[in-house]
N, C-alpha and C positions, 0 to 999 in steps of 0.2 A: 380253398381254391380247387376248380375241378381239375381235372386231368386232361392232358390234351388229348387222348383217347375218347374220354367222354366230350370234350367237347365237339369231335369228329362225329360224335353220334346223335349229335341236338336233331330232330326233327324240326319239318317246317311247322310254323304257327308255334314256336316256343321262344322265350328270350330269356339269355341266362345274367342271373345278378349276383354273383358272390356275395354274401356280404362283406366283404371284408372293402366290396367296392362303395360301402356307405355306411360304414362301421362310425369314421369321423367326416362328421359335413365341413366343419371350420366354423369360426366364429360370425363371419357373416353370409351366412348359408340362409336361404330360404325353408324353415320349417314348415311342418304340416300343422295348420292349427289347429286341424280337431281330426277325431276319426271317420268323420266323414270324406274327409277329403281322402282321395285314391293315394295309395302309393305305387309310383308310376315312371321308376326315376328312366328309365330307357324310354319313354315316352310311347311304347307301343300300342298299334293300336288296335283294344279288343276285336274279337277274341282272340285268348294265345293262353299258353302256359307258360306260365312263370318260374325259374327254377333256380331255389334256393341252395339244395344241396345235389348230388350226383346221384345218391339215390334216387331222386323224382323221374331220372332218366328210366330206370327202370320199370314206373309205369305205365309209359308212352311205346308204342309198340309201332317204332321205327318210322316209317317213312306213308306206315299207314294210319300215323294216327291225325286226329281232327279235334274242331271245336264246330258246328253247324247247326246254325238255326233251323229249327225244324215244323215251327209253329209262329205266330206271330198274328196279334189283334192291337194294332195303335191305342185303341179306344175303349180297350177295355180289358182291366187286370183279372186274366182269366186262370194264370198259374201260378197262384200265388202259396199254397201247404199241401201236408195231406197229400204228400207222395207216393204212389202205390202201385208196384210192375206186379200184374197178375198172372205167371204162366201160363196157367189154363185157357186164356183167351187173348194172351199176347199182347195186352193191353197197359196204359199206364191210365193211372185215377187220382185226380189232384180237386184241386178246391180252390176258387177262385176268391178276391180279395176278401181280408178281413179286418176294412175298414171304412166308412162312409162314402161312397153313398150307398155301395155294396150292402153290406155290413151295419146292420143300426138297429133300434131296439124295435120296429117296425116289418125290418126286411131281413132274410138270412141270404151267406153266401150260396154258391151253388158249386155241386161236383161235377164233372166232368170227368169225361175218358176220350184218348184216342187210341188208336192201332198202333203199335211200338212198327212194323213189318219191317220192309227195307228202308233204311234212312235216305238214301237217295229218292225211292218211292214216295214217303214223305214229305218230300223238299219241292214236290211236282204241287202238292194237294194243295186248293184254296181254302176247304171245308175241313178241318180235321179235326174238331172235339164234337162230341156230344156230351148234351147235359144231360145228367139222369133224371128221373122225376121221383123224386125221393119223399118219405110220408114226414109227417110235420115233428115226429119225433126225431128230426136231427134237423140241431138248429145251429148255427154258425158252426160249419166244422172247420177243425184246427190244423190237428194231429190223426195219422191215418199209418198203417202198416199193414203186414198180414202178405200172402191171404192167413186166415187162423182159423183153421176147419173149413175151409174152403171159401172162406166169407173175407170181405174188407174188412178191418177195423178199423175204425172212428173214434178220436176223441173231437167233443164239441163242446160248446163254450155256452151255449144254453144263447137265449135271448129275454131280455127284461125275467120276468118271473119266470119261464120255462128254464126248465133245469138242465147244468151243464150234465152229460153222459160218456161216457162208453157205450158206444155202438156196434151190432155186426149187425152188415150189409150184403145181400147176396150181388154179387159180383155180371148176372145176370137177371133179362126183365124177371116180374114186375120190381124188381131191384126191393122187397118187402127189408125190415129191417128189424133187429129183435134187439130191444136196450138191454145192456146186462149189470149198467149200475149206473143213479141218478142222484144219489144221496152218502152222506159219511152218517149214518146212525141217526136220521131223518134232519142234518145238516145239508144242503146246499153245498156244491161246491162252489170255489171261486168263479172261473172258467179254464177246463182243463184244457191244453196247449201238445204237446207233442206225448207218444205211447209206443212203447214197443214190448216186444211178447220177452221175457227171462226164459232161458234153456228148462226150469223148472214147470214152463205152462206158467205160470203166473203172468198177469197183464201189468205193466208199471206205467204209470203215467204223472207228467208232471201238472201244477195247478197253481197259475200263479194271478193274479188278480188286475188281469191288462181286461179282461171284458169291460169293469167298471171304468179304467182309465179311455177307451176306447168309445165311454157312452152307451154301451152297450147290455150291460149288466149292472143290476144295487151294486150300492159297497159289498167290498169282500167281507168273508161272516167268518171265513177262517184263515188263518197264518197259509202264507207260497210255501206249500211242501211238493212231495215225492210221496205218492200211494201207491199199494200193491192191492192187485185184487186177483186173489182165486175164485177163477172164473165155475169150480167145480162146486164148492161152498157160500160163493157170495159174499165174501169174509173178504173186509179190507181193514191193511193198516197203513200206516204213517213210515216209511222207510228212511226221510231225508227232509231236516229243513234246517235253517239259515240261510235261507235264499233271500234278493231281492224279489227278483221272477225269475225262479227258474222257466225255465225252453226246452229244450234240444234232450232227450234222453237216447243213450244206447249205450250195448253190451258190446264186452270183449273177451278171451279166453273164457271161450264154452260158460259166460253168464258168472265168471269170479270176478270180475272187473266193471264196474258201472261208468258211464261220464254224462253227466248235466251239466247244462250251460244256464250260465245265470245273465239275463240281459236286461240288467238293471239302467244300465247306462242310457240303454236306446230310451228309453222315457223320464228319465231321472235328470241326471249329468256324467259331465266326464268321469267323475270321482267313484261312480259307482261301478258295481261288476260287468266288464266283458268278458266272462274266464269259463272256460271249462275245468270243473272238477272232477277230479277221480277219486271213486272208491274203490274198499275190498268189501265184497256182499256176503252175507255171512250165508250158509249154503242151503243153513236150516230155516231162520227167520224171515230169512230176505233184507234184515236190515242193511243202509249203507252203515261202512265203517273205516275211517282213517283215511277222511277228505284228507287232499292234499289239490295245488293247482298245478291244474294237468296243462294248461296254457290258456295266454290270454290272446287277446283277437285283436290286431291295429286296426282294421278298420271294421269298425260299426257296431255289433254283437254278435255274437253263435247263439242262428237260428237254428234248424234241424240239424240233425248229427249223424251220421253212419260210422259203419266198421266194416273193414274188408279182412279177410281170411288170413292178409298177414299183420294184423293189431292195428295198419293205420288208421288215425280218424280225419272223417272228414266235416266239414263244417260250412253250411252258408253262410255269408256274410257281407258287407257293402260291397265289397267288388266283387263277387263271384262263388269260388267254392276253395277254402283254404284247406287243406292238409298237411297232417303231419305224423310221422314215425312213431312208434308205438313207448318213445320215451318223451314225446311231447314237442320234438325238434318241428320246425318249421320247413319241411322242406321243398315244397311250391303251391303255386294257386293257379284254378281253372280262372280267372281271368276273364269275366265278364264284362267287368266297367261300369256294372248296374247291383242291384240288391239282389241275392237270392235268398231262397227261405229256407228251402229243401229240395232232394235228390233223391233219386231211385236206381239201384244197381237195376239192369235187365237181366242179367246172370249171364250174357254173352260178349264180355266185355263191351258192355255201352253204358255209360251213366246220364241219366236223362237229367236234366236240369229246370228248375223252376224258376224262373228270371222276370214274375210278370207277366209284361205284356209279352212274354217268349218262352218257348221251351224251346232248348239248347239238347242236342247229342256231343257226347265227347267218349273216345276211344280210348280205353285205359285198359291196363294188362292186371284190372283186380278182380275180383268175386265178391258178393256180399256176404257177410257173416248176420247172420241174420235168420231168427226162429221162424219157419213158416210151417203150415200143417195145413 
């Protein structure tokens, strides 16, 4: 239960739900039948923050914080991965659907950028992405982070025969793009999905085999694992697998802590994995070591994944963007009402949101923890 203190401090656009307010429904309660459907039980109506425990108070910064649309195309899924806030140009870099008619063994999605500036400024503009015109070697991209030496990083999913990569991209024209790995030892990847940089310079990226499911890619040629690649050697290994598909990778304490999300479910069944796993990364090898589940997801899967400077993780998923405390606790959700995939801290408290046909601003009092260079 919160405190009547905190609950004096709830901002506007927030609704709070103890659990203990739905701990027991009763025997003839209306259940959720699957996890698609929202949990929604105060019936609010997006956006708004959700707040499970008192801490979540603490990442809302009073009276000035928000949830706002900032972008918006009815017609067409323009924000859909590949989340990327570039300081040097102020800008965020996302990737639009990756899934038919976008998305096919024919067509690749496309990247896109807008201007992060003022969010009110934003909220005026009819015109605000530009698509980059990017060379044929990045083909369905997924997974995006960085900058990493000044550059975007890309993980893409390849199309039909063309092979899935690790890409850097220069962050400006002619946007030229230099592949830094195509292959596991002249194996094919599956289709690699979400990447982020380890405190050590190593790139890890995950590789699970939705291209094929999606139509988009042959069958997969090898096991959903977890790759590490030293970008200085070209040398990659196998860090992590027992995945269905793994998703979502990122780091926590200075790169000793790893978490993957496995979203077996979303294409599978219920029975399968919505869960984020945690490891301890060994400091020499890079392997993961001594999975354990870090939390699982009520509604839908953890698609991309973030970490903020004090351990929380945060995670897209069917309604919005869930978070939780650095011991796995639940303690609120940005509260969309829709799918997101992935998120980009600005580094001034603003967390930019991927929602589709939307990108979303929301006001949080976190930092990203997160490798850039």
């Amino acid at each position: 239960m919160l405190s009547a203190l905190a609950q004096t401090l709830l901002p506007s656009q927030s609704v709070l739900v103890p659990p203990s307010s739905f701990s027991v429904l009763g025997q003839n309660a209306s259940f959720r039948s699957s996890s698609g459907t929202l949990f929604n039980p105060t019936n609010a109506t997006p956006p708004f923050f959700q707040i499970f425990d008192e801490s979540f108070i603490s990442l809302l910064p009073g009276h000035k914080s928000f949830i706002k649309q900032i972008a918006f195309n009815d017609t067409f899924i323009f924000a859909s991965e590949a989340s990327i806030f570039n300081p040097g140009t102020n800008e965020l870099f996302f990737a639009s659907s990756l899934v038919a008619p976008e998305s096919t063994l024919t067509h690749s999605n496309r990247v896109s950028k807008i201007s992060v500036g003022d969010v009110e400024e934003a909220l005026t503009k009819e015109e605000v992405n530009i698509n980059l015109d990017l060379p044929d070697t990045v083909q369905i991209t997924n997974g995006g982070t960085g900058p990493f030496k000044g550059n975007l990083l890309l993980a893409t999913r390849g199309r039909g025969l063309l092979p899935s990569s690790v890409v850097l991209v220069n962050p400006k024209p002619p946007f030229n793009a230099t592949v830094l790995l195509d292959n596991f030892f002249g194996r094919q990847f599956n289709s690699m999905n979400d990447i982020k940089v380890h405190e050590s310079g190593q790139i890890v990226f995950t590789d699970p085999g939705i291209g094929q499911i999606e139509g988009e890619k042959p069958a997969p040629g090898l096991p959903n694992q977890v790759y590490a690649l030293d970008p200085a050697t070209g040398f990659v290994r196998v860090v992590a697998d027992q995945f269905v598909l793994p998703n979502g990778v990122a780091f926590a304490d200075n790169g000793r802590t790893a978490y993957i999300g496995d979203s077996g479910s979303g294409k599978f069944n219920a029975s399968d994995p919505a869960t984020i796993y945690a490891y301890d990364v060994d400091p020499v090898s890079l392997a993961f070591k001594n999975r354990r589940v870090f939390a699982f997801v009520d509604s839908g899967i953890p698609d991309g994944i973030q970490v903020d400077t004090q351990g929380r993780v945060y995670s897209g998923t069917a309604d919005g963007i869930q978070v939780w405390n650095s011991n796995g606790i639940l303690i609120g959700k940005i509260f969309i009402g829709s799918k997101v995939a992935n998120m980009a801290f600005t580094g001034k408290g603003l967390l930019l949101i991927l929602a589709g046909n939307s990108i979303f601003a929301a006001s949080i009092n976190a930092e990203p923890s997160l490798v850039i260079s």
